[in-house]
DRENTORKOL-3810 file (N, C-alpha, C; in nm, 4 decimals):
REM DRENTORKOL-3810
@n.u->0.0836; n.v->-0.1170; n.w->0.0000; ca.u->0.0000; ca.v->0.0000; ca.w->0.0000; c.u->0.0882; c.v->0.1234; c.w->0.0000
@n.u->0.0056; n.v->0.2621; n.w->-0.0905; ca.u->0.1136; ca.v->0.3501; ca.w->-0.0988; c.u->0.0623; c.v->0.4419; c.w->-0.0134
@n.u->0.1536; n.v->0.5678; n.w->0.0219; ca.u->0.0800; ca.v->0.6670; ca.w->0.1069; c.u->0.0022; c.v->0.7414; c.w->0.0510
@n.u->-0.0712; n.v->0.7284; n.w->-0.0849; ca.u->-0.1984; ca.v->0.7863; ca.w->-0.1819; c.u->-0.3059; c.v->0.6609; c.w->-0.1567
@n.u->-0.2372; n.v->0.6098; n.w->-0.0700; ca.u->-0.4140; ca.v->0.5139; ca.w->-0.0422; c.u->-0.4161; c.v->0.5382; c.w->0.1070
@n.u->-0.3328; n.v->0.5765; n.w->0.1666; ca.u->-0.3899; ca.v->0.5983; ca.w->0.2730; c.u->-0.5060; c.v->0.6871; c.w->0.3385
@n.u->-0.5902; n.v->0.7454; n.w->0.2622; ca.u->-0.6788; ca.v->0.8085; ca.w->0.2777; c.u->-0.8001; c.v->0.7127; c.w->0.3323
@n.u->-0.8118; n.v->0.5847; n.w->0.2640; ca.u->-0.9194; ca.v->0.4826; ca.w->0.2950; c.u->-0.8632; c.v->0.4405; c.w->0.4904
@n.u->-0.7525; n.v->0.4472; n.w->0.4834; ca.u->-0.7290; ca.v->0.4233; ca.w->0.6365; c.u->-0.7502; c.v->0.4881; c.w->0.7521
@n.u->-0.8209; n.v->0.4640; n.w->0.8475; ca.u->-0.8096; ca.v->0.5252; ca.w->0.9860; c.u->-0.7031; c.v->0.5884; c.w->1.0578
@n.u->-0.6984; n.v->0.7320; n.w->1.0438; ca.u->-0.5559; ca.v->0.7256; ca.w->1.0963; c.u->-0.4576; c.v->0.8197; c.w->0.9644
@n.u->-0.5211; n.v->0.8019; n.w->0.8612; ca.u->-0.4780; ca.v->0.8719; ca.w->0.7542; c.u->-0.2972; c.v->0.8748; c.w->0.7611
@n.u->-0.2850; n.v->0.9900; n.w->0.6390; ca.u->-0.1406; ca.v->0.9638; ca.w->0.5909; c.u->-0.0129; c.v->0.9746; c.w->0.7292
@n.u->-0.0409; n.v->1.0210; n.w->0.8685; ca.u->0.0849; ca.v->0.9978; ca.w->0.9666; c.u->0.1023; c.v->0.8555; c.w->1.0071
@n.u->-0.0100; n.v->0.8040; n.w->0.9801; ca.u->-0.0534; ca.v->0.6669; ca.w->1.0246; c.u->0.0172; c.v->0.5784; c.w->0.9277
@n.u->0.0023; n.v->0.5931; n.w->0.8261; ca.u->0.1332; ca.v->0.5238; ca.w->0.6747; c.u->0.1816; c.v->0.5438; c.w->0.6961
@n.u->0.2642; n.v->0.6797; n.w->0.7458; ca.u->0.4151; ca.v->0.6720; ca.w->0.7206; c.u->0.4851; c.v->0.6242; c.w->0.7793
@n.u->0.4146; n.v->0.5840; n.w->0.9339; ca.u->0.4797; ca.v->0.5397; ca.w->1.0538; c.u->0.4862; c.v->0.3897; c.w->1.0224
@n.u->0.4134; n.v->0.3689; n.w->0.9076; ca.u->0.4283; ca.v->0.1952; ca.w->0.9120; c.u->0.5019; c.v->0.1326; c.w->0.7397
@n.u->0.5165; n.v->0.2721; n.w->0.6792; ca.u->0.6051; ca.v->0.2806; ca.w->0.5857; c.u->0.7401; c.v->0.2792; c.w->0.6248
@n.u->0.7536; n.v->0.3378; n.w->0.7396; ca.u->0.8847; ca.v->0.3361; ca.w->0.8391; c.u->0.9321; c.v->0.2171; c.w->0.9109
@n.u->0.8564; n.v->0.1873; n.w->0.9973; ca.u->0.8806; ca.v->0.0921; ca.w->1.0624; c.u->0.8340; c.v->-0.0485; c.w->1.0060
@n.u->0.7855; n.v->-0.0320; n.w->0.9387; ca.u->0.7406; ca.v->-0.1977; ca.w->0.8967; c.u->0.8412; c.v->-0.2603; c.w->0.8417
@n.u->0.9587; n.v->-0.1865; n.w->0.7399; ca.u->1.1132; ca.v->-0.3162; ca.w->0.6761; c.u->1.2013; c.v->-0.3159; c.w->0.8321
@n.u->1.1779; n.v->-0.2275; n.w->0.9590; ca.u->1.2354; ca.v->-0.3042; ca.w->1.0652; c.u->1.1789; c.v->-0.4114; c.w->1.1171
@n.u->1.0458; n.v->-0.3797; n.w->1.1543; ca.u->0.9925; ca.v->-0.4938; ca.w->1.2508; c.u->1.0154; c.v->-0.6057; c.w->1.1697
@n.u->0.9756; n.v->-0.6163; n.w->1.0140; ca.u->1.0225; ca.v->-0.7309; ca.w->0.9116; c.u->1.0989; c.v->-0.7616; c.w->0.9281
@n.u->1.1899; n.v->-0.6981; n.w->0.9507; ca.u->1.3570; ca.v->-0.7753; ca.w->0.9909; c.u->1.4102; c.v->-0.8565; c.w->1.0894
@n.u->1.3066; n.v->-0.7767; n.w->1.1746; ca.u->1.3518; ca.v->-0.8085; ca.w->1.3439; c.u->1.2448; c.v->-0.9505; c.w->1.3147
@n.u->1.1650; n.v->-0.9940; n.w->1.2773; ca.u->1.0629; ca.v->-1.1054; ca.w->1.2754; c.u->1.1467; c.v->-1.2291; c.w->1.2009
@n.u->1.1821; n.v->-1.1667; n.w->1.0902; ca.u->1.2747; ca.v->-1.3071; ca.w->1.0008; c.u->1.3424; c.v->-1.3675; c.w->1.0482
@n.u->1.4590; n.v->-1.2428; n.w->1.1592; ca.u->1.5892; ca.v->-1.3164; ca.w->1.2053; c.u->1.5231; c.v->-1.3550; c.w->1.3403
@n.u->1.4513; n.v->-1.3232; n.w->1.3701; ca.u->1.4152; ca.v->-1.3918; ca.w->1.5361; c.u->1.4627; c.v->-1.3204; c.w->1.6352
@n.u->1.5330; n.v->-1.2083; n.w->1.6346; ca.u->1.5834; ca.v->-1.1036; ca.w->1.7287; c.u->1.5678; c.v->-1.0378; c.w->1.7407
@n.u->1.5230; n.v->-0.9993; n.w->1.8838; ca.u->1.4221; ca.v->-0.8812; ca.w->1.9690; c.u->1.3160; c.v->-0.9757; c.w->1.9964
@n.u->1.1342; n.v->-0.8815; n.w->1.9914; ca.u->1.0886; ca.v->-0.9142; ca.w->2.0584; c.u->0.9864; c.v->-1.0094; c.w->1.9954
@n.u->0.9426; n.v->-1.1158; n.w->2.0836; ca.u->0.9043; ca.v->-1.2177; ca.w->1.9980; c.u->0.7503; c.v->-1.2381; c.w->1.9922
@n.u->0.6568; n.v->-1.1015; n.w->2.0564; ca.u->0.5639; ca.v->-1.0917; ca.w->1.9972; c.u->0.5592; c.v->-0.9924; c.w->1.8449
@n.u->0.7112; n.v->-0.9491; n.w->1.7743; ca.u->0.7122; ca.v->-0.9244; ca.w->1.6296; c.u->0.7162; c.v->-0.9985; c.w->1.5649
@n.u->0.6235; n.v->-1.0656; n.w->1.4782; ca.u->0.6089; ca.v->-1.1509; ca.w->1.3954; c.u->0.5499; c.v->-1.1633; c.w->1.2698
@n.u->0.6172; n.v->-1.2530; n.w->1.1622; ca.u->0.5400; ca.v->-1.2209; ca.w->1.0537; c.u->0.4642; c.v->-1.3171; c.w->0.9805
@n.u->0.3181; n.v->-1.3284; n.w->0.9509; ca.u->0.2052; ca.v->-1.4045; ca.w->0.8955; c.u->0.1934; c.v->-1.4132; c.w->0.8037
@n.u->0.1796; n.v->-1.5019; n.w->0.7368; ca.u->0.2123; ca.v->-1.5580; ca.w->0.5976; c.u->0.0544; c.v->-1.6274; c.w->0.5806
@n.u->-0.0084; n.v->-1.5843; n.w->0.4878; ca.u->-0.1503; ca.v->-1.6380; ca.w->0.4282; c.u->-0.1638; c.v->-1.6514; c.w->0.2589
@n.u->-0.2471; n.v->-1.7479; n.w->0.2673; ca.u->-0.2928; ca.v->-1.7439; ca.w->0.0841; c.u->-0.3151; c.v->-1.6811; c.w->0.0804
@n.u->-0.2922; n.v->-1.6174; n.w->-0.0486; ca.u->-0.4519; ca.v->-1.5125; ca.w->-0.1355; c.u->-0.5224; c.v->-1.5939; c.w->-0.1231
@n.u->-0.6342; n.v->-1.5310; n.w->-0.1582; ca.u->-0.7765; ca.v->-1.5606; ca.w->-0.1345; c.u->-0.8113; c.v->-1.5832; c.w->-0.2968
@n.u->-0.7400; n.v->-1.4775; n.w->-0.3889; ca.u->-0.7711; ca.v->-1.4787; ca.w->-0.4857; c.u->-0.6327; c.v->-1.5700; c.w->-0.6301
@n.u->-0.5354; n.v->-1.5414; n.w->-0.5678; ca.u->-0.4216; ca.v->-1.5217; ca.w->-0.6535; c.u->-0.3709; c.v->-1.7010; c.w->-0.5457
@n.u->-0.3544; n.v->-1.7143; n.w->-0.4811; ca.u->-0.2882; ca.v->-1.8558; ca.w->-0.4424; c.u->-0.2029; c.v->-1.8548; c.w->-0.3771
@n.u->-0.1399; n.v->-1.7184; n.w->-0.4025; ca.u->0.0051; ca.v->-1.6856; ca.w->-0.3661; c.u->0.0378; c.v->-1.6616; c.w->-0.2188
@n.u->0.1508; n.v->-1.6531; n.w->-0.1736; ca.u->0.1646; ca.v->-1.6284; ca.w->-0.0221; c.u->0.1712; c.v->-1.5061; c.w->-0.0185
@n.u->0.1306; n.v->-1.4308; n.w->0.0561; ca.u->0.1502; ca.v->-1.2909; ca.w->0.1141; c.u->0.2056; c.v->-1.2501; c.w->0.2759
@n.u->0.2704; n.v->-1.1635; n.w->0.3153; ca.u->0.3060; ca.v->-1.1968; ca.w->0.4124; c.u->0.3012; c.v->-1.0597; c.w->0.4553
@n.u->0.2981; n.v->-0.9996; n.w->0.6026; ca.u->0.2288; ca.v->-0.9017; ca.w->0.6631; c.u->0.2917; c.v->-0.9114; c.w->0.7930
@n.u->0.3625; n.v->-0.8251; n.w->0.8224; ca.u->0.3687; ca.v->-0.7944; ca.w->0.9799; c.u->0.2845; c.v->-0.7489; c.w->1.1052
@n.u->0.3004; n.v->-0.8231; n.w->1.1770; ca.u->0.1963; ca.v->-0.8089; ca.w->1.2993; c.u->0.2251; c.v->-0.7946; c.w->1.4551
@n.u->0.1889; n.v->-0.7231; n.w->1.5515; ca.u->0.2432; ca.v->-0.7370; ca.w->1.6598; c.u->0.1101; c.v->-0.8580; c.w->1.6909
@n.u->0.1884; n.v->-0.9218; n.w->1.8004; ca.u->0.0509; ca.v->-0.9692; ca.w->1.8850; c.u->0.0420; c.v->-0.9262; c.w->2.0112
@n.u->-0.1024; n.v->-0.9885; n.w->2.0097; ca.u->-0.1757; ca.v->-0.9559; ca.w->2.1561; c.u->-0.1494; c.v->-1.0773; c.w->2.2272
@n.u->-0.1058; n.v->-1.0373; n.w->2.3801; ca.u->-0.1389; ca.v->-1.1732; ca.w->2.4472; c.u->-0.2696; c.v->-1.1291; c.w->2.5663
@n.u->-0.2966; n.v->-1.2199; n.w->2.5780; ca.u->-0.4071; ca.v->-1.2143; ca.w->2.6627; c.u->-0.4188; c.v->-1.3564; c.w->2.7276
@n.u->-0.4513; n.v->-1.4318; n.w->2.8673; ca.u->-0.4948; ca.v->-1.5047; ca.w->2.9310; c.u->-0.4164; c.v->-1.6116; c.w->2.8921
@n.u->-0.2612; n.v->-1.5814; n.w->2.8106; ca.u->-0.1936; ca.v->-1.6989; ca.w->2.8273; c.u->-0.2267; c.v->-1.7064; c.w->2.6712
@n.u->-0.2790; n.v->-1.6392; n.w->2.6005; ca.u->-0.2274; ca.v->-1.7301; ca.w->2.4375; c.u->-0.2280; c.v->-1.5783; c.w->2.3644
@n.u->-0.1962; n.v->-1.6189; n.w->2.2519; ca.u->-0.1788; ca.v->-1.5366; ca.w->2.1512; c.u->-0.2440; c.v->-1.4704; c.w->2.0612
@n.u->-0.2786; n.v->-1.3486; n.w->2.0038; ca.u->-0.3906; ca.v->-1.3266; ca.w->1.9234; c.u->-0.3687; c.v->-1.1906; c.w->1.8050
@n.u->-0.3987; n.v->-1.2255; n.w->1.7008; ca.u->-0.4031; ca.v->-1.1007; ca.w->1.5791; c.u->-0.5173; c.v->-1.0299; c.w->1.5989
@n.u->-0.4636; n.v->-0.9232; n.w->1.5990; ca.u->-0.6049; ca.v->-0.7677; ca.w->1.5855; c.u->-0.6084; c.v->-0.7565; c.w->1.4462
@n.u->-0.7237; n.v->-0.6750; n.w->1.3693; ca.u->-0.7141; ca.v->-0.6585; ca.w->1.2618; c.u->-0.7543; c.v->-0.5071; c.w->1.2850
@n.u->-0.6846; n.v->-0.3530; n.w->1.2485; ca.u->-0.7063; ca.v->-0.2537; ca.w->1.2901; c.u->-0.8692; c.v->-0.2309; c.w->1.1943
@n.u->-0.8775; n.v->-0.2765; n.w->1.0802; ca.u->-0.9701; ca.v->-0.2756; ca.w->1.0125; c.u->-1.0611; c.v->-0.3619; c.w->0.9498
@n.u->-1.1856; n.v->-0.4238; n.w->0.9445; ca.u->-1.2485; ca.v->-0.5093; ca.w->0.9180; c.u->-1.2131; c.v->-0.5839; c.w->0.7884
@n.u->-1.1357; n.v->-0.5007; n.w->0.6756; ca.u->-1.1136; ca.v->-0.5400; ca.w->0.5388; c.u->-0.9695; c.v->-0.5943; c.w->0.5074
@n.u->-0.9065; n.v->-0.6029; n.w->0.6221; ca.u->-0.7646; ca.v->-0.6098; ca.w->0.6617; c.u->-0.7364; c.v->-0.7233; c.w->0.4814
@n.u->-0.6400; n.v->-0.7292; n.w->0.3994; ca.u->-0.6356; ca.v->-0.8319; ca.w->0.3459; c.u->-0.5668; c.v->-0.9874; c.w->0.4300
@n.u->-0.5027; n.v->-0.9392; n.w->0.5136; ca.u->-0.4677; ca.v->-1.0838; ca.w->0.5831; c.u->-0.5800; c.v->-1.1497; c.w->0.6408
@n.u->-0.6758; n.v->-1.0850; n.w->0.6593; ca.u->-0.7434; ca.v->-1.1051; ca.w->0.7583; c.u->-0.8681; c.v->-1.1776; c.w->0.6580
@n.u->-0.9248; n.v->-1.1344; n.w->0.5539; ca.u->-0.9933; ca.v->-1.1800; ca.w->0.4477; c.u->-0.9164; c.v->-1.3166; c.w->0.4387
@n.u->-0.8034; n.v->-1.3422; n.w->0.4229; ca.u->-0.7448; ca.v->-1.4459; ca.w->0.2962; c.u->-0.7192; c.v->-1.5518; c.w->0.4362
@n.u->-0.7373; n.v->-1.4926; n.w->0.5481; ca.u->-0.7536; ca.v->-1.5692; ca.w->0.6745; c.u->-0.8762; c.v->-1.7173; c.w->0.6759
@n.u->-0.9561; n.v->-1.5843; n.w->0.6777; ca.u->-1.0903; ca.v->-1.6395; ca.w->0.6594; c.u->-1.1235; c.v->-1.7254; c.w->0.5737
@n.u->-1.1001; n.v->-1.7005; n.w->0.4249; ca.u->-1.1084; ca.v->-1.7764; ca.w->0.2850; c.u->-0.9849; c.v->-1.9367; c.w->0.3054
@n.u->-0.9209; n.v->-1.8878; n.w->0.3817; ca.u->-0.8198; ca.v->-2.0434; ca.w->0.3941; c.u->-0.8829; c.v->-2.0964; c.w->0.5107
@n.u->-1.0041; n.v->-2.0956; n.w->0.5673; ca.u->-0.9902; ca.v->-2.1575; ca.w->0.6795; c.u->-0.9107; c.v->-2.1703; c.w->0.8363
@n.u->-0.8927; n.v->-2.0332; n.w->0.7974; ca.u->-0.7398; ca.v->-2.0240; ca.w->0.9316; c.u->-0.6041; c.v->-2.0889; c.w->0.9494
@n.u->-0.6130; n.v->-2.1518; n.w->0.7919; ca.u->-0.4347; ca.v->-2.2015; ca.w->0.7940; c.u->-0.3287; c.v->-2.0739; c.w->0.7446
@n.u->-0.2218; n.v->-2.0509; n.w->0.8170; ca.u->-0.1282; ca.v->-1.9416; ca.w->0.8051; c.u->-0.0522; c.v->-1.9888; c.w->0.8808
@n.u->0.1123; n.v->-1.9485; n.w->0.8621; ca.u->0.2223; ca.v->-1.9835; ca.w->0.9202; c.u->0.2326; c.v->-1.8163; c.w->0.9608
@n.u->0.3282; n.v->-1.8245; n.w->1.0476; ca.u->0.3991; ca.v->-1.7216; ca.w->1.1696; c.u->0.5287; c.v->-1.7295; c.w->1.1770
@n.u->0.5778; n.v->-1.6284; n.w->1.1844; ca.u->0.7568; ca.v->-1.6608; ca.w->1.1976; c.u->0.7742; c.v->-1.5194; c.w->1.2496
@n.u->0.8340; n.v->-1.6076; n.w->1.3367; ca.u->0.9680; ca.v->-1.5353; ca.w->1.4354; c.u->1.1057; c.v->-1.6247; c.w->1.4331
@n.u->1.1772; n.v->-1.5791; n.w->1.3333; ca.u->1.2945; ca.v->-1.6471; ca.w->1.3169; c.u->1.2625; c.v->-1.7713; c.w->1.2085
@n.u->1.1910; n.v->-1.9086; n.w->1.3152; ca.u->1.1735; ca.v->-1.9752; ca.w->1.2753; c.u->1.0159; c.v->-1.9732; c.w->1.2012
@n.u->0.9631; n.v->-2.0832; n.w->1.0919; ca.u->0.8141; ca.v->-2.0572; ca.w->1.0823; c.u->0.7655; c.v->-2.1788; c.w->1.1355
@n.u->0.5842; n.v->-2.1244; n.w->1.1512; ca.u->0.5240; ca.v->-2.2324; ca.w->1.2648; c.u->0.3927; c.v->-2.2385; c.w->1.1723
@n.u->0.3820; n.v->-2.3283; n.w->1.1299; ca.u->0.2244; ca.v->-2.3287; ca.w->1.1061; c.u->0.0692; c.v->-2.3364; c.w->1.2351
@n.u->0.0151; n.v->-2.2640; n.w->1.1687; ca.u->-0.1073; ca.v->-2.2162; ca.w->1.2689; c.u->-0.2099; c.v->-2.2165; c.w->1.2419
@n.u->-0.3028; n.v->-2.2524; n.w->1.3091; ca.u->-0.4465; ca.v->-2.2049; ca.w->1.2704; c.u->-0.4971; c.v->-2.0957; c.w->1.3626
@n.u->-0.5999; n.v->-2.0356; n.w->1.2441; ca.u->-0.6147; ca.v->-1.8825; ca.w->1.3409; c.u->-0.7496; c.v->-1.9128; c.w->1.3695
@n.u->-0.8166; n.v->-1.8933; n.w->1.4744; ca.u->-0.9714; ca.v->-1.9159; ca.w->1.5049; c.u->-1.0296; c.v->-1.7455; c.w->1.5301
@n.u->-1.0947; n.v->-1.7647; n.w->1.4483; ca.u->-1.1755; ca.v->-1.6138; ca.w->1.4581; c.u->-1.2351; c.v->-1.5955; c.w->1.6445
@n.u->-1.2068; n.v->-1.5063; n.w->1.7096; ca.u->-1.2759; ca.v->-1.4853; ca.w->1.8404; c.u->-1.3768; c.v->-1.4259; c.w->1.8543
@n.u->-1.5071; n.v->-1.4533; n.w->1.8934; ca.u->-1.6268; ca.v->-1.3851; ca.w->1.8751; c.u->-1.6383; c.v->-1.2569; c.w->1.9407
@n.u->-1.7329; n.v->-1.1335; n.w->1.9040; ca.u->-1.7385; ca.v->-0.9974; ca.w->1.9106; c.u->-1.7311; c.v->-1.0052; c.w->2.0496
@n.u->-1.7888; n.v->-1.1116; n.w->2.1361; ca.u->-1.8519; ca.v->-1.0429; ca.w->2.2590; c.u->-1.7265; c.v->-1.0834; c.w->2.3954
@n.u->-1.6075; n.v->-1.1263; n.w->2.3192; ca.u->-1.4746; ca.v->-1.2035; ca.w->2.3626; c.u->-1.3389; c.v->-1.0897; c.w->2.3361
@n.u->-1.3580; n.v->-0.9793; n.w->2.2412; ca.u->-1.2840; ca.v->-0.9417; ca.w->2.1747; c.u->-1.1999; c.v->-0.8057; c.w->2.3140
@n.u->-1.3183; n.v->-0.7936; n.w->2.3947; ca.u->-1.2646; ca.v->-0.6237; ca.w->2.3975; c.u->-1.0966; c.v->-0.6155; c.w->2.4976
@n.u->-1.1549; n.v->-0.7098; n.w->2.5646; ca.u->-1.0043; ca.v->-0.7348; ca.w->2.6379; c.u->-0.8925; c.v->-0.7989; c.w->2.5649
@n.u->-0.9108; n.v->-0.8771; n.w->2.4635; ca.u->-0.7812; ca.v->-0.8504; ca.w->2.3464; c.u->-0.7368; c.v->-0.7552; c.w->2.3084
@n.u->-0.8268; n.v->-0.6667; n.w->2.2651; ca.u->-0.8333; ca.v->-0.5322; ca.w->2.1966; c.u->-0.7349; c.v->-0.4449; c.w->2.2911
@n.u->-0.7791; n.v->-0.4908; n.w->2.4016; ca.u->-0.6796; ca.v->-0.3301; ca.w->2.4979; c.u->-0.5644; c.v->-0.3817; c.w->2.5097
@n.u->-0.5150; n.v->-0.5109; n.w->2.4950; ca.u->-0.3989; ca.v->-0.5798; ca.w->2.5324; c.u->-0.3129; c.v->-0.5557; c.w->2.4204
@n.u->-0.3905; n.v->-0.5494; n.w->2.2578; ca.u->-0.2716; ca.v->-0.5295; ca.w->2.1658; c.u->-0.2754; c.v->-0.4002; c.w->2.1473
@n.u->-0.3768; n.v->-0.3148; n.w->2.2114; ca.u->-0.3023; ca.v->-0.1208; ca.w->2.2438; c.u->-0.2316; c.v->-0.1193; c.w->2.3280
@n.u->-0.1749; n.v->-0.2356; n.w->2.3981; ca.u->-0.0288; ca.v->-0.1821; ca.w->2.4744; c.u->0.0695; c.v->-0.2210; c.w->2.4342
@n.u->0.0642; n.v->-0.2696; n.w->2.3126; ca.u->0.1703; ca.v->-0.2949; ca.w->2.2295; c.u->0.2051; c.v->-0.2398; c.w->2.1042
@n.u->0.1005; n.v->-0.2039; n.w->2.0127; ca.u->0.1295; ca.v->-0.1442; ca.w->1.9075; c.u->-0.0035; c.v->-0.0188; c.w->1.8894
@n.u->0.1271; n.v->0.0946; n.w->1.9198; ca.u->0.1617; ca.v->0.2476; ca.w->1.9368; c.u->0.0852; c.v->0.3014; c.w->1.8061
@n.u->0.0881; n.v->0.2433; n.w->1.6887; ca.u->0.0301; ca.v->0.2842; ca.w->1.5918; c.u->-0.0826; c.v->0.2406; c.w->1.5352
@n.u->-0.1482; n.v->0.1471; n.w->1.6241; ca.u->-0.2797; ca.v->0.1364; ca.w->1.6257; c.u->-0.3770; c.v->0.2460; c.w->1.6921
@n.u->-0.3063; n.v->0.2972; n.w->1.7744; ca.u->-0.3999; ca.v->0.3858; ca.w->1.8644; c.u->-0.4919; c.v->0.4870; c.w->1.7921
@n.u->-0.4584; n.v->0.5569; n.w->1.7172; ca.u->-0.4709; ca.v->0.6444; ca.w->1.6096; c.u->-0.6067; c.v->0.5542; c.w->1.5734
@n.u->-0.6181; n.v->0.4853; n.w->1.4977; ca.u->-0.6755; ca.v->0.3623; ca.w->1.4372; c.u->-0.8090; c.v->0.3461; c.w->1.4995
@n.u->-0.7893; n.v->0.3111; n.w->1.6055; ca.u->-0.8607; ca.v->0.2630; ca.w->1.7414; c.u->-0.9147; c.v->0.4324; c.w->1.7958
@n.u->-0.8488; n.v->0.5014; n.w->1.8019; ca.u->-0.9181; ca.v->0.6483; ca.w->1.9025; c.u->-0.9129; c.v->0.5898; c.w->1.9909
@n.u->-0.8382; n.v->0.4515; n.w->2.0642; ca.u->-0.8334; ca.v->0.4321; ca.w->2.1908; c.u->-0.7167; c.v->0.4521; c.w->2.2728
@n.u->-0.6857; n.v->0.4597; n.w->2.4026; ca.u->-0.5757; ca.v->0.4133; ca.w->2.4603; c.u->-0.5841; c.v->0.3055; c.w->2.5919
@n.u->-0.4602; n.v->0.2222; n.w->2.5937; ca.u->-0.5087; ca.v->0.0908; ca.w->2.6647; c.u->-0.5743; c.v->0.1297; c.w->2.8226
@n.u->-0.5275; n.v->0.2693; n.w->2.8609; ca.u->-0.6610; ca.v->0.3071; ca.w->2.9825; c.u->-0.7942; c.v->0.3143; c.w->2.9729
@n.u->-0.8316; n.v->0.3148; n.w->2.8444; ca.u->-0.9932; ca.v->0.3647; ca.w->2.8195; c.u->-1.0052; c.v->0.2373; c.w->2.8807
@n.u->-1.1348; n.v->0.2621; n.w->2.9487; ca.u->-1.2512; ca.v->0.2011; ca.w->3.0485; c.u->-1.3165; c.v->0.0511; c.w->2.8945
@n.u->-1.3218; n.v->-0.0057; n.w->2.9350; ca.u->-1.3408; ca.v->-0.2106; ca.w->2.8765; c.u->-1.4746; c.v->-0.1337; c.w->2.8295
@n.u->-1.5511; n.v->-0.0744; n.w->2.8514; ca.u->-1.6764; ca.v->-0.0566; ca.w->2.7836; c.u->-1.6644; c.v->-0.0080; c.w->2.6617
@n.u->-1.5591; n.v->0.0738; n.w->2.6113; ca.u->-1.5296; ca.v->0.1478; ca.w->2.5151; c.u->-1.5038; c.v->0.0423; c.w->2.4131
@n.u->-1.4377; n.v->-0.0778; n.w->2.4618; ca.u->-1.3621; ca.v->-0.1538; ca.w->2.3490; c.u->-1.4697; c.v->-0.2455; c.w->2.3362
@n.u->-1.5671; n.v->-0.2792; n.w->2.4064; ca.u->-1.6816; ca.v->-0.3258; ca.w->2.3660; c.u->-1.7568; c.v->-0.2570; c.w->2.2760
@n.u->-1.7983; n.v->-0.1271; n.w->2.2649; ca.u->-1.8321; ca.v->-0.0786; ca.w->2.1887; c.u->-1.7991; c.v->-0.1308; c.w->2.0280
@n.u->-1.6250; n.v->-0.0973; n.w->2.0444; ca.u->-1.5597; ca.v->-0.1096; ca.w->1.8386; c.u->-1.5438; c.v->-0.2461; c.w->1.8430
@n.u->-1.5361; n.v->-0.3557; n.w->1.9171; ca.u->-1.5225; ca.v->-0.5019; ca.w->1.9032; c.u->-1.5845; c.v->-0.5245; c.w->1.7627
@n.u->-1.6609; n.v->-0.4828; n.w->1.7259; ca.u->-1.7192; ca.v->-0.5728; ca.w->1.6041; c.u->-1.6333; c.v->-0.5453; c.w->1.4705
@n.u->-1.5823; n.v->-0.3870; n.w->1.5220; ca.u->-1.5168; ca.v->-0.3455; ca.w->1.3776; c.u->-1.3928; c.v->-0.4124; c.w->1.3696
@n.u->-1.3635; n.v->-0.5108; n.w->1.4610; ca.u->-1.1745; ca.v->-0.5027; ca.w->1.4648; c.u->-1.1569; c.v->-0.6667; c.w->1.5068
@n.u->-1.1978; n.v->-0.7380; n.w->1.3754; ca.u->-1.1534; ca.v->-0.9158; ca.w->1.3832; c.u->-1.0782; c.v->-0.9216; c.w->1.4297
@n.u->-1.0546; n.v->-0.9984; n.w->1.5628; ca.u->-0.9417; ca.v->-1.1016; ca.w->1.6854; c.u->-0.9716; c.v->-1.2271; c.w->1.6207
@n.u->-0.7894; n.v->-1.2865; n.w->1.6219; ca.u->-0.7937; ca.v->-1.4148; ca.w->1.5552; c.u->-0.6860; c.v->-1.5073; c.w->1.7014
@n.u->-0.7403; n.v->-1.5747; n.w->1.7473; ca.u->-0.6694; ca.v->-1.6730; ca.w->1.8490; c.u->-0.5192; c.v->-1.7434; c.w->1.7386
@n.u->-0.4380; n.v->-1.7627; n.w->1.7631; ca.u->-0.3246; ca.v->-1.8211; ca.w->1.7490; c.u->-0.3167; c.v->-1.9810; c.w->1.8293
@n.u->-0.3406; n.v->-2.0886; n.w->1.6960; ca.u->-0.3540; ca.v->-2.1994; ca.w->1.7711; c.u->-0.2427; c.v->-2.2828; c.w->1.6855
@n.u->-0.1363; n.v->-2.3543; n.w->1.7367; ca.u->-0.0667; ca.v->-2.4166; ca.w->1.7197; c.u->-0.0884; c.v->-2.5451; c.w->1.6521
@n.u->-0.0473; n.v->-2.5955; n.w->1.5213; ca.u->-0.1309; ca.v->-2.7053; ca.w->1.4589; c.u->-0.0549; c.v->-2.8524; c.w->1.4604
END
């Protein structure tokens, strides 16, 4: 995506650039496995094309497991998620194949605040911060697919 599409995004063009910026690090830091090892990178079919695509992601942890936010309902990982059935590999360093289980709306909001304390450039995104009061994130739960991280 270029920063002339960022207009369709939440968060608009400071919001690209920060991930025009940082995204060939965290990529880096995910391949080689060094630093932090909720940076990781997800690898899914197209949905349409077959092909692998691959996307950087922080995760959320919550209650002991692992979980993908999607800042936006149309996310393409998050589509080609869905369309494969939740098969996608993960890598940090090494790759892991995974299945992702969609988490239902009414499960989501305390994920939700857990991966705003991790990734800084969601916030924007969200209009949240990980203090806002659990009612709030109940509120946008529906807009923002949580995918459980299940080990296959």
């Amino acid at each position: 995506m270029s920063l002339r599409s960022a207009k369709k995004w939440p968060g608009g063009w400071p919001h690209r650039l920060s991930e025009v910026f940082y995204g060939p690090v965290f990529r880096l830091i995910a391949a080689t496995g060094m630093g932090p090892s909720f940076i990781v990178i997800l690898e899914t079919r197209g949905r349409r094309s077959g092909r692998t695509h691959s996307t950087v992601h922080l995760l959320a942890e919550h209650a002991g497991a692992n979980y993908l936010a999607a800042a936006v309902d149309y996310s393409d990982w998050m589509l080609n998620a869905r369309a494969s059935g939740g098969q996608a590999t993960v890598r940090h360093g090494k790759r892991k194949a995974v299945k992702l289980a969609e988490v239902p709306v009414d499960q989501r909001a305390p994920i939700l605040r857990s991966y705003l304390k991790r990734s800084l450039g969601a916030r924007p995104v969200f209009k949240l911060s990980p203090s806002t009061p659990i009612e709030r994130f109940q509120e946008i739960a529906a807009k923002h697919p949580v995918f459980k991280i299940q080990e296959v």
